[in-house]
C-alpha positions in Angstrom: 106.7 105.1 132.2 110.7 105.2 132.3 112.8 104.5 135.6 116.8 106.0 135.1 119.3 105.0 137.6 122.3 107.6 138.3 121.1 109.3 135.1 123.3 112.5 136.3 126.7 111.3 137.7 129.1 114.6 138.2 132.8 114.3 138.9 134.4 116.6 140.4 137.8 116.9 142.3 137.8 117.6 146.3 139.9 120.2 149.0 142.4 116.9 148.9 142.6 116.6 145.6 140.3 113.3 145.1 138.2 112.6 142.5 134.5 112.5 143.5 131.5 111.6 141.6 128.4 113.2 142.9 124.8 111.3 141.7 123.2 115.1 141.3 120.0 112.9 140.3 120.5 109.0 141.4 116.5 108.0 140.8 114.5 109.4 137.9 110.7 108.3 137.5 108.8 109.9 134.6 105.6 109.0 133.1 104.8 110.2 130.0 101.4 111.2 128.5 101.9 110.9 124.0 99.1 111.2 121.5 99.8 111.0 117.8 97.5 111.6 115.1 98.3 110.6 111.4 97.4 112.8 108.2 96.8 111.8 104.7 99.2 109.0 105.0 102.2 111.5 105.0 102.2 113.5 108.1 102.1 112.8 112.1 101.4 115.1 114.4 102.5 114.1 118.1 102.6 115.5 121.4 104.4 114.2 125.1 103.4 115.6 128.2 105.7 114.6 130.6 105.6 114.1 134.9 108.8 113.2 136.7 107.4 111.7 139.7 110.4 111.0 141.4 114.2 113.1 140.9 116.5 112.2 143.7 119.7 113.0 144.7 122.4 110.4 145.9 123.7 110.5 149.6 127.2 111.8 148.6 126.1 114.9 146.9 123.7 115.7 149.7 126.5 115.2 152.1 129.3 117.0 150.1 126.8 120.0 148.7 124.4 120.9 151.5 125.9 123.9 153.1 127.7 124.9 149.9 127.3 127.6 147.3 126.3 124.7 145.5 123.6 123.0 147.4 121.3 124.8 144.7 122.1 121.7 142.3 120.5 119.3 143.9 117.2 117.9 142.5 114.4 119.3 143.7 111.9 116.8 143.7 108.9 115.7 141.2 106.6 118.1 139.5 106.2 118.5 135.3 108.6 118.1 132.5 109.0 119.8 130.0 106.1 119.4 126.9 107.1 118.4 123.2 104.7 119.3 120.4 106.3 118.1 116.9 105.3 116.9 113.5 106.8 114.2 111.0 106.6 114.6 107.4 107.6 111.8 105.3 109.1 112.8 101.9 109.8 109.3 100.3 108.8 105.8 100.0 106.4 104.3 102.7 106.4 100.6 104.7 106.1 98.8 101.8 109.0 100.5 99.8 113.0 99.7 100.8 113.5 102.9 101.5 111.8 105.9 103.4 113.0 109.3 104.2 111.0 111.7 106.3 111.6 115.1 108.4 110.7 115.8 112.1 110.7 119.4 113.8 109.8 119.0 117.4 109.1 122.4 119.6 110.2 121.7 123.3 108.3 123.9 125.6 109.8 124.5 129.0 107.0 123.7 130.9 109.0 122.6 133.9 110.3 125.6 134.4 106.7 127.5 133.8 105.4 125.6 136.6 108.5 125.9 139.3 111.4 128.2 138.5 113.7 126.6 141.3 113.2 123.5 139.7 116.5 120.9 138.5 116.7 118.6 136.3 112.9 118.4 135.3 113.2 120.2 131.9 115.3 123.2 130.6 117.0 125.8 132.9 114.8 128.7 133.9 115.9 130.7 131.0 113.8 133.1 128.7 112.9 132.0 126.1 110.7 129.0 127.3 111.1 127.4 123.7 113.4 124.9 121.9 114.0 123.1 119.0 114.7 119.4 118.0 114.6 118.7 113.9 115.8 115.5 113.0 116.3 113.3 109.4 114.7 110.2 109.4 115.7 107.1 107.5 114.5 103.5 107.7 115.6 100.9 105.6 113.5 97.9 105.2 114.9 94.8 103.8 112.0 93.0 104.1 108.8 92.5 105.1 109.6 91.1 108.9 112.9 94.0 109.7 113.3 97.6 109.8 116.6 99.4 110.3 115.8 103.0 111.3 118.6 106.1 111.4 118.0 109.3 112.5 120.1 112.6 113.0 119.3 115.7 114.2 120.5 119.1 115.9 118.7 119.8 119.2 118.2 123.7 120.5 119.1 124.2 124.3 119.1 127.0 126.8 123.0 127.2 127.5 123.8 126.2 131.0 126.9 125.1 133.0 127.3 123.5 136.5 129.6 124.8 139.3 132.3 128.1 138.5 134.8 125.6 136.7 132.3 125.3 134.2 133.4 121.0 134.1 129.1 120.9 133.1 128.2 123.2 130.2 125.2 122.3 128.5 124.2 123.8 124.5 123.1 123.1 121.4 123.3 119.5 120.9 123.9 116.9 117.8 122.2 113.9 118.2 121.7 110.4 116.2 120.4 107.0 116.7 120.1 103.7 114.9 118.3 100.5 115.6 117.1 97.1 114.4 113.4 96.5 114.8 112.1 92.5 113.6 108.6 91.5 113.5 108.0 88.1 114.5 104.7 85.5 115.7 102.6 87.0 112.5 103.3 90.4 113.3 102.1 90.4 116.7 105.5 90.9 118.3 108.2 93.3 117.5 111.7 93.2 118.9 113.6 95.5 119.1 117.5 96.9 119.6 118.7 100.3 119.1 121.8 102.9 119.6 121.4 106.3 120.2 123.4 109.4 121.7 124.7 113.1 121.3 127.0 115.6 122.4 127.1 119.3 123.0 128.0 121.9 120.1 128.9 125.6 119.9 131.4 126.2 122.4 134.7 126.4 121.9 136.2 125.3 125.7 137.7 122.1 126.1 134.1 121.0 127.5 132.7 120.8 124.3 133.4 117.9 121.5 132.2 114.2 121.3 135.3 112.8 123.6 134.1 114.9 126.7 132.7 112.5 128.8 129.7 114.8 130.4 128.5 116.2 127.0 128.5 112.8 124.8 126.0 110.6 126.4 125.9 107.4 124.4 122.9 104.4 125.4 121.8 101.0 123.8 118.4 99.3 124.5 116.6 96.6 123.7 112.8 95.9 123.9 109.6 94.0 123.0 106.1 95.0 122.0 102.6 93.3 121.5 100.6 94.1 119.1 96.4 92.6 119.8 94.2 93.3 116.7 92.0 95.3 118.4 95.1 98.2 118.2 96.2 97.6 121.7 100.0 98.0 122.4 101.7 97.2 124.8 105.7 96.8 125.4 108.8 97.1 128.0 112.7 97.6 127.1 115.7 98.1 129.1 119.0 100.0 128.2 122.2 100.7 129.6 124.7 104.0 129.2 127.6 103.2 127.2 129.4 106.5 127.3 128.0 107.8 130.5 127.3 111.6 130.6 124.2 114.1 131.4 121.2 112.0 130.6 122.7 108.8 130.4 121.9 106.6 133.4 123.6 103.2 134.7 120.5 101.6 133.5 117.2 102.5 132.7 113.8 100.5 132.3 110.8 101.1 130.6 107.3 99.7 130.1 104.6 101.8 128.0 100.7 100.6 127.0 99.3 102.2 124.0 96.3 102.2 121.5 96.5 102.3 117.7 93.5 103.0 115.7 93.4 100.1 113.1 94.0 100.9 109.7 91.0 100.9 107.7 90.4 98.6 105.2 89.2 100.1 101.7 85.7 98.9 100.6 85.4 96.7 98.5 82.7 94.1 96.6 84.2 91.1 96.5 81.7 89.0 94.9 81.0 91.7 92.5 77.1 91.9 92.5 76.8 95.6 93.4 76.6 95.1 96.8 79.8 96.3 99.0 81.2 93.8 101.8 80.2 95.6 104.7 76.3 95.6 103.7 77.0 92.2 101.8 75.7 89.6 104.2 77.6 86.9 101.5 81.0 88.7 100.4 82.4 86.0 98.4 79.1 84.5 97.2 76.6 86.8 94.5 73.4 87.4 94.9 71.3 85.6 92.6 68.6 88.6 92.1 65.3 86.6 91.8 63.2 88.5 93.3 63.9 87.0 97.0 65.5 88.9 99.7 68.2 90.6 97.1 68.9 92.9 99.9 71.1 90.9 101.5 73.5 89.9 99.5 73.2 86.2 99.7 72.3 84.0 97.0 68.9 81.8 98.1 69.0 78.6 96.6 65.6 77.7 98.5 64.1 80.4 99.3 61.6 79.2 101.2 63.8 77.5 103.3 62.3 73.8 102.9 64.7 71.8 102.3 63.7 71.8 98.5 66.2 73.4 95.9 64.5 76.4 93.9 65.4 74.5 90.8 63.4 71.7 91.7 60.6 73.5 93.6 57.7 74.0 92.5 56.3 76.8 94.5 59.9 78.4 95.5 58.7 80.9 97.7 55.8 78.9 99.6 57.6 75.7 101.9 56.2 72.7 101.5 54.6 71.3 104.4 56.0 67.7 104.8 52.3 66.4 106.1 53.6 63.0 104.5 51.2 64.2 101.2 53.2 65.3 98.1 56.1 66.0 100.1 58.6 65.9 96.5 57.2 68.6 94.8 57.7 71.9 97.1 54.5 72.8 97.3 52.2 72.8 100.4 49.0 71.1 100.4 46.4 72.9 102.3 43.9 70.5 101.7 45.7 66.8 101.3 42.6 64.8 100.4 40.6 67.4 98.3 37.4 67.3 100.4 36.6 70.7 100.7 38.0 70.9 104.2 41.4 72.6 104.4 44.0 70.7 106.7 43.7 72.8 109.5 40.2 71.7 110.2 40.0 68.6 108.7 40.8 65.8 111.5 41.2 63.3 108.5 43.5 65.2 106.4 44.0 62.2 104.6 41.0 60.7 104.1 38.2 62.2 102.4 34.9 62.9 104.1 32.0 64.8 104.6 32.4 68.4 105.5 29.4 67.2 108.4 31.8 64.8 110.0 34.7 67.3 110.0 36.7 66.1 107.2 36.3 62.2 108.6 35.0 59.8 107.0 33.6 58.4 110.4 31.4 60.9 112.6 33.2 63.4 115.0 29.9 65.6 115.9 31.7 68.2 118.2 34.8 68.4 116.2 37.8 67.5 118.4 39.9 65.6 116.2 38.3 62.2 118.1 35.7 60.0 115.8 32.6 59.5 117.7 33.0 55.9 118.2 35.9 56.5 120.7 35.2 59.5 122.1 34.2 59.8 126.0 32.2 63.3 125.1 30.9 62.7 121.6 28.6 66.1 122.0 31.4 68.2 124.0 34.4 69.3 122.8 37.8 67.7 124.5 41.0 67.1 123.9 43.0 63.7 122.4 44.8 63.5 125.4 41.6 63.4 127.3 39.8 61.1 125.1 38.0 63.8 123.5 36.6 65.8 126.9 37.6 68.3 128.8 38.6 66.8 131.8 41.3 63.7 132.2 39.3 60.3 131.9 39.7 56.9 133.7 38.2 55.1 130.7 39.7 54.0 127.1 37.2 52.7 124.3 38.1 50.1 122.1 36.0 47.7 120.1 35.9 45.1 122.7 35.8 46.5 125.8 35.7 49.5 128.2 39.3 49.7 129.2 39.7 51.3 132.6 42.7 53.0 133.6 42.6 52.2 137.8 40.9 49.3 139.4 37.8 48.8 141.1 38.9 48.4 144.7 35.9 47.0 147.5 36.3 45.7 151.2 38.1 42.5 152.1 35.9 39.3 151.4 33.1 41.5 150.6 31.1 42.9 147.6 30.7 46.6 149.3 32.3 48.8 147.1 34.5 51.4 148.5 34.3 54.9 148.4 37.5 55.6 146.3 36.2 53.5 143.7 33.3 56.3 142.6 35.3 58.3 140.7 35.9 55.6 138.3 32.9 54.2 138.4 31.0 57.9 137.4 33.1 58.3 134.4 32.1 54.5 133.3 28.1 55.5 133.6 29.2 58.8 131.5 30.7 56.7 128.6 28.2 54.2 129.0 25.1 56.9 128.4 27.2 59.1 125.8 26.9 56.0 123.5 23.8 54.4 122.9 24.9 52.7 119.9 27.0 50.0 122.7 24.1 47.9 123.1 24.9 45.7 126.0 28.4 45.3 128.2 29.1 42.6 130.1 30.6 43.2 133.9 32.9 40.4 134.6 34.4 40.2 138.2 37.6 38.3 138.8 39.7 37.4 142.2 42.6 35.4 142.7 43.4 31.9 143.8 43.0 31.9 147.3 40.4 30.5 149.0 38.1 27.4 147.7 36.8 28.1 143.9 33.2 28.0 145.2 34.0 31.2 147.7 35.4 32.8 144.6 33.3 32.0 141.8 30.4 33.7 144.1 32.2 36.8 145.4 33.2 37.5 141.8 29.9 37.1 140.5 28.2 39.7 144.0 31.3 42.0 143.2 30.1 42.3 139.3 26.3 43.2 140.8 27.2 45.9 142.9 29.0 47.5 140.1 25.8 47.1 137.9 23.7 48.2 140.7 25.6 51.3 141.1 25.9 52.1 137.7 21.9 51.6 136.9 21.9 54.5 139.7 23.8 56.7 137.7 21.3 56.6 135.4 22.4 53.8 132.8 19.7 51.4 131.8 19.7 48.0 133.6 18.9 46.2 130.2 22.6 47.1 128.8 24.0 45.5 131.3 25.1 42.0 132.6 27.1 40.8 135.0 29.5 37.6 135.1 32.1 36.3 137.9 34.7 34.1 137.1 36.4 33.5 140.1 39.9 32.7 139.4 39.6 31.0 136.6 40.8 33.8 134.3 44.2 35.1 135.4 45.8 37.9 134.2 49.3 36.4 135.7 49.2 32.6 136.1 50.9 30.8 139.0 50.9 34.6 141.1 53.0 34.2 144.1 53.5 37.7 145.1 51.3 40.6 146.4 51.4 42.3 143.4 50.7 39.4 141.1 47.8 38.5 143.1 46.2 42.1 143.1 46.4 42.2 139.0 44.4 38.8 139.5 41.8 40.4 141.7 39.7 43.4 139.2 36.6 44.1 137.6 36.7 44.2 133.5 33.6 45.8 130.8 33.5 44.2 127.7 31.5 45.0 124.9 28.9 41.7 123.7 26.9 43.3 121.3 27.4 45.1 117.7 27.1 48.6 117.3 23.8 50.0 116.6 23.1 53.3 114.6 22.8 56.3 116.3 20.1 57.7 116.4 
């Protein structure tokens, strides 16, 4: 997209003998539409399809032409530009050589004047043929790797024609040249830019053609900046000024473009040399080590079972040791730690050798849940760890001295009536108590705290302890395995309690264990 002010300034002289300059186009908007395709590194083929959005007169030559033979030469609005179609050949050197020589042969089709025959200052006159030519020389000298200095000259084929019957305008064939200064700088991402560039009208012989008249050798400098991303994006914006104003040659003139470049490809190659190009080589810079292992990819596998173990000191290199805390050193995974016959995954004593009867233990665990029998709540059912080898979440804890319950016994103020939240915990007691027959008796100790006398105490503990037994012989557990004891207060969990809270840990009801195991049967 390119903005020109007073690109077409035309003197003239008026009925008093003034000289007038009339802005035949003050304002000049054009977007342009380019595509280039490059060929075998030598040839470009380009195209620019141009729309002048805006071409405006200035007030004066509205004011001094309307009415006039020569209100025709007045702009006549927006609508398309002409269309160039060319191709760039390069003959010698490339980027990378000092210097590069190449020829370009653009073919200028009038499509301005296809699309609107009244039309000014869009494109070429109105004039058959609709066809030009531009061929140019290019040079670009490159003094090193950062700055390019780029000539060009060429001879440009117009449709004659002249403005007004003095003929002061005559527009033909046209020399043209150019010269710049391009420099690459923030790692290549940013080009400046400043450049030169003009031309005059040829092939007449009138005093209105030559480089000196002013009309017919339009000279402009710019100056620019583009951004190059990675991805191939471009983007850039320059400004430039006329220095020798004429047709074409504005006061000043502005221009922003955004573009996208194809990256260059980059060749293929196999870095690491093992036969496997970069882009299938998941490991470019490092060989594959071929052993047998995942040599698709590319990589070398130094442990390729991925255990932490080097292959060179593993002994089983494509099995991972399972670090089960057995023979962890030697890379090889132990499926059956102990050597009893029971591989790890069903043993629940992987690490003790046992009967294949007791599941691998070498302590019984009849329904195989990873929980010896001696501390399981279900011996003959199934459970889980977390639930102390049943199914359900339990209240009770087996140890080797006691039942250890997990909430308290709670029973009415200053009474031995046991209350009805209590039953839950109480059940799951008489089921412990009845799935091990080998605990031959438990004592049932009650405990309160401090206050009151010790003889009110020592006899509610003891009343609170019966009810629990009598409660538990009516689940079903025999009365002859159990005993109950009170204490009183004579056995504080917290000494000296104060608080609420230190007097409630006081007040409980505890199962101990006060015989040996016996067999099972």
């Amino acid at each position: 997209m390119e903005y020109a002010d007073d690109p077409l300034v035309f003197r003239t002289t008026d009925s008093g003998g003034n000289r007038v300059n009339l802005q035949l186009v003050k304002q000049q908007l054009t977007g342009h539409l380019m595509w280039n395709l490059g060929l075998w590194d030598h040839l470009v083929i380009f195209m620019d399809i141009p729309y002048q959005f805006i071409v405006k007169s200035g007030g004066e030559a509205s004011d001094v032409l309307t009415g006039t033979p020569f209100e025709s030469l007045l702009a006549s609005g927006s609508g398309m530009g002409d269309t160039y179609l060319g191709a760039r050949g390069n003959l010698y050197g490339t980027r990378d050589d000092v210097f590069e020589i190449a020829l370009q042969a653009t073919m200028t089709i009038s499509t301005a004047s296809v699309a609107d025959s009244e039309q000014n200052y869009r494109g070429q006159p109105d004039v058959s043929p609709y066809l030009g030519g531009w061929f140019e020389l290019l040079m670009t000298f490159n003094p090193g790797d950062l700055v390019r200095i780029p000539l060009n000259f060429g001879y440009k084929l117009n449709n004659t024609q002249s403005l007004s019957d003095q003929d002061l305008l005559a527009l033909a064939n046209e020399a043209t040249w150019g010269a710049g200064l391009q420099v690459l700088v923030a790692q290549d991402k940013v080009m400046l830019t400043a450049e030169g560039f003009g031309r005059t009208s040829l092939g007449r012989s009138d005093a209105t053609a030559g480089f000196a008249n002013r009309e017919n050798s339009p000279i402009e400098v710019l100056g620019g900046v583009k951004y190059f991303h990675p991805k191939g994006f471009v983007v850039g914006a320059a400004g430039s000024a006329g220095v020798h104003a004429g047709y074409g040659a504005p006061d000043w003139r502005a221009t922003g473009m955004i573009a996208y470049t194809m990256p260059e490809r980059a060749p293929v190659l196999d870095t690491d040399g093992d036969g496997l190009l970069d882009p299938d080589d998941a490991c470019p810079n490092e060989p594959e080590d071929f052993d047998g292992f995942q040599d698709e990819d590319g990589c070398p596998d130094l442990d390729n079972d991925g255990d932490g173990i080097l292959d060179v000191d593993d002994e089983c290199p494509n099995e991972p040791e399972d670090f089960d805390g057995f023979e962890d050193e030697d890379g090889c995974p132990d499926p059956d730690n102990d050597g009893d016959g029971i591989l790890d995954v069903d043993d629940a004593c992987p690490n003790e050798p046992g009967p294949a009867v007791t599941n691998g233990c070498p302590e019984p665990d009849r329904d195989g849940d990873s929980v010896p029998d001696r501390t399981d709540n279900c011996p003959d059912e199934p459970g889980t760890v977390a639930n102390q080898g049943c199914q359900e979440p339990q209240l009770v804890l087996i140890t080797t001295e006691q039942l250890k319950i997990l909430e308290k016994v709670y029973f009415r103020l200053n009474s031995a009536q046991i209350l009805p939240r209590a039953f839950p915990l109480l059940d799951n007691i008489a089921a412990v108590i009845r799935a091990h027959p080998e605990i031959g008796q438990i004592r049932i100790e009650g405990h309160t705290d401090r206050t009151g006398t010790l003889g009110y105490n020592m006899k509610l503990s003891k009343r609170r302890a019966g009810s629990v037994v009598e409660y538990l012989v009516g689940k079903g557990v025999s009365k002859d395995r159990l005993v109950a004891e009170g204490f009183g207060p004579t056995r504080p969990v917290v000494p000296d309690a104060k608080t609420k809270a230190e007097l409630a840990k006081n007040r409980r009801v505890e199962f101990h264990i006060v015989e040996p195991e016996k067999d099972s049967p």
